[in-house]
VOLO-724681 format. One record per residue (C-alpha): x, y, z. Coordinates in steps of 0.2 Angstrom, whole numbers, padded with zeros to 4 digits, always signed. Last residue first. Example, Ala and Ser with C-alpha at 12.3 -4.5 7.8 and 13.67 -1.06 7.14 Angstrom:
<sites>
+0068-0005+0036 +0062-0022+0039 
</sites>
This chain:
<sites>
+0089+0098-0015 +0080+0084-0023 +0067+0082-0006 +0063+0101-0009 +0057+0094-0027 +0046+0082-0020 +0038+0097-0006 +0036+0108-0022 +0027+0092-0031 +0017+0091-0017 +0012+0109-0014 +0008+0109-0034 -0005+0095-0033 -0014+0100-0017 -0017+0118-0026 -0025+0109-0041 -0033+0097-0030 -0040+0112-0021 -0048+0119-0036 -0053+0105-0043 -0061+0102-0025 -0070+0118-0025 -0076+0116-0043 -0083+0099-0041 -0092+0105-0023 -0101+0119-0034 -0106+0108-0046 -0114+0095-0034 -0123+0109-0026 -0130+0115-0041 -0141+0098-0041 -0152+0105-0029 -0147+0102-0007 -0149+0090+0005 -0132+0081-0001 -0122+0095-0007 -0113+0099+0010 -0101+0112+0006 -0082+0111+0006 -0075+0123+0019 -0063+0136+0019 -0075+0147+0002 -0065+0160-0008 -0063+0148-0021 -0047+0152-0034 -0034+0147-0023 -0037+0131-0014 -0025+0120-0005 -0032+0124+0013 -0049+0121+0003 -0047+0103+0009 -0046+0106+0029 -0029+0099+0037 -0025+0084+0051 -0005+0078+0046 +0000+0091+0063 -0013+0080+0074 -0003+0063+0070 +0006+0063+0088 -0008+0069+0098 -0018+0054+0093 -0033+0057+0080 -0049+0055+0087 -0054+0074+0093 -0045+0081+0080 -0056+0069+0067 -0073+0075+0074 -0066+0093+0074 -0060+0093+0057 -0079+0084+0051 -0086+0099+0058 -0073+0112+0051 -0076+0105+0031 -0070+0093+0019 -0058+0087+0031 -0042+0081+0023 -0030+0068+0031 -0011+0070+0025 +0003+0057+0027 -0009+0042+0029 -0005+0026+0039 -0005+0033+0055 -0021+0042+0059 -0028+0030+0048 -0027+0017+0060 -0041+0025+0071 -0052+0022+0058 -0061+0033+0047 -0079+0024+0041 -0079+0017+0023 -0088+0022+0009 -0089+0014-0008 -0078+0014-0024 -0080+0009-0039 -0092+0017-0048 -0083+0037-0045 -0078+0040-0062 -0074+0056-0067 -0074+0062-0083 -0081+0082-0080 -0098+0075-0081 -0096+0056-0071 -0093+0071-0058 -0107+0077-0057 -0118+0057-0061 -0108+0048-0048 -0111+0063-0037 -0128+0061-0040 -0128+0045-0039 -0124+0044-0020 -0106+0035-0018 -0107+0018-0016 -0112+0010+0000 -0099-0002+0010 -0102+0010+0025 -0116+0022+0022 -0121+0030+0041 -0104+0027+0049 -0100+0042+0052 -0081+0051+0051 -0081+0047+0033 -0069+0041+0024 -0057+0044+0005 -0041+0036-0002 -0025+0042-0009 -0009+0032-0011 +0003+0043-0021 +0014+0041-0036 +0010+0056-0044 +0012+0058-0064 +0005+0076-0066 -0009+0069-0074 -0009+0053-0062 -0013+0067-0046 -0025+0077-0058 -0036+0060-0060 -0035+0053-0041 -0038+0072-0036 -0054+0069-0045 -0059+0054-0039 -0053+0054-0020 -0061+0074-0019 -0079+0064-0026 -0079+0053-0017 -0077+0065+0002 -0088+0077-0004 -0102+0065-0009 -0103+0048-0004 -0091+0045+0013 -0103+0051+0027 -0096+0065+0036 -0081+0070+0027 -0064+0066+0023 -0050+0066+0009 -0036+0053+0014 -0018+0054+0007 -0004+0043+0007 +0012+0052-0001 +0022+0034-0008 +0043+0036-0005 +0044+0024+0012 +0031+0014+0003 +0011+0014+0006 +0000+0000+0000 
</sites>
């Protein structure tokens, strides 16, 4: 799964089938375009849909912009992951308080929110789409392309630091 030179990455939020989904798939995508060998994943800090695919909407948002969600299904975050991921992103402060209050002292420095990495939303959080139209799907898409985008270029410039 993870080598000693393998980012591991976890994207996070409350249930595991829209935000969280749908920032695996398309950082999955952007991470292979820029040739990123990383082990990324996704979880939620309830256990309301475990083993569920993501919601079809999602499926179907991001099935739009070429990203395919199908495969996977949701999962609850376990204390393990505290350990085994380098970087664990909460799509929003709710979810980053659940997993601070989890995560052991030692691992609270990899604990981060999603948009941290974002510079073209003005949004900190990810919203919630799931109560909401279908323009919430869109909007999440473009916040975590966003994101990605910025998560992308801080891990090539911590990679290239590691050439020095």
């Amino acid at each position: 799964m993870k080598n000693s030179t393998t980012k591991a990455i976890l994207f996070v939020c409350m249930g595991n089938i829209c935000r969280s989904p749908s920032a695996e798939g398309v950082f999955r995508a952007q991470a292979e375009a820029a040739q990123l060998n990383l082990h990324i994943d996704s979880a939620g800090t309830h256990a309301y849909h475990i083993g569920e695919p993501p919601d079809p909407r999602s499926q179907d948002f991001a099935a739009r912009r070429g990203i395919d969600l199908s495969q996977q299904r949701a999962r609850k975050l376990s204390a393990d992951d505290f350990a085994k991921f380098d970087l664990l992103l909460a799509m929003d402060k709710d979810n980053l308080a659940r997993m601070k209050v989890a995560c052991p002292v030692a691992h609270q420095h990899k604990l981060k929110l999603m948009m941290d990495y974002a510079s073209q939303s003005d949004s900190d959080v990810v919203p919630d789409p799931y109560y909401g139209g279908p323009d919430g799907f869109d909007l999440v898409l473009d916040y975590i392309e966003d994101a990605s985008a910025g998560l992308v270029r801080a891990i090539q410039q911590d990679l290239n630091r590691g050439k020095e």
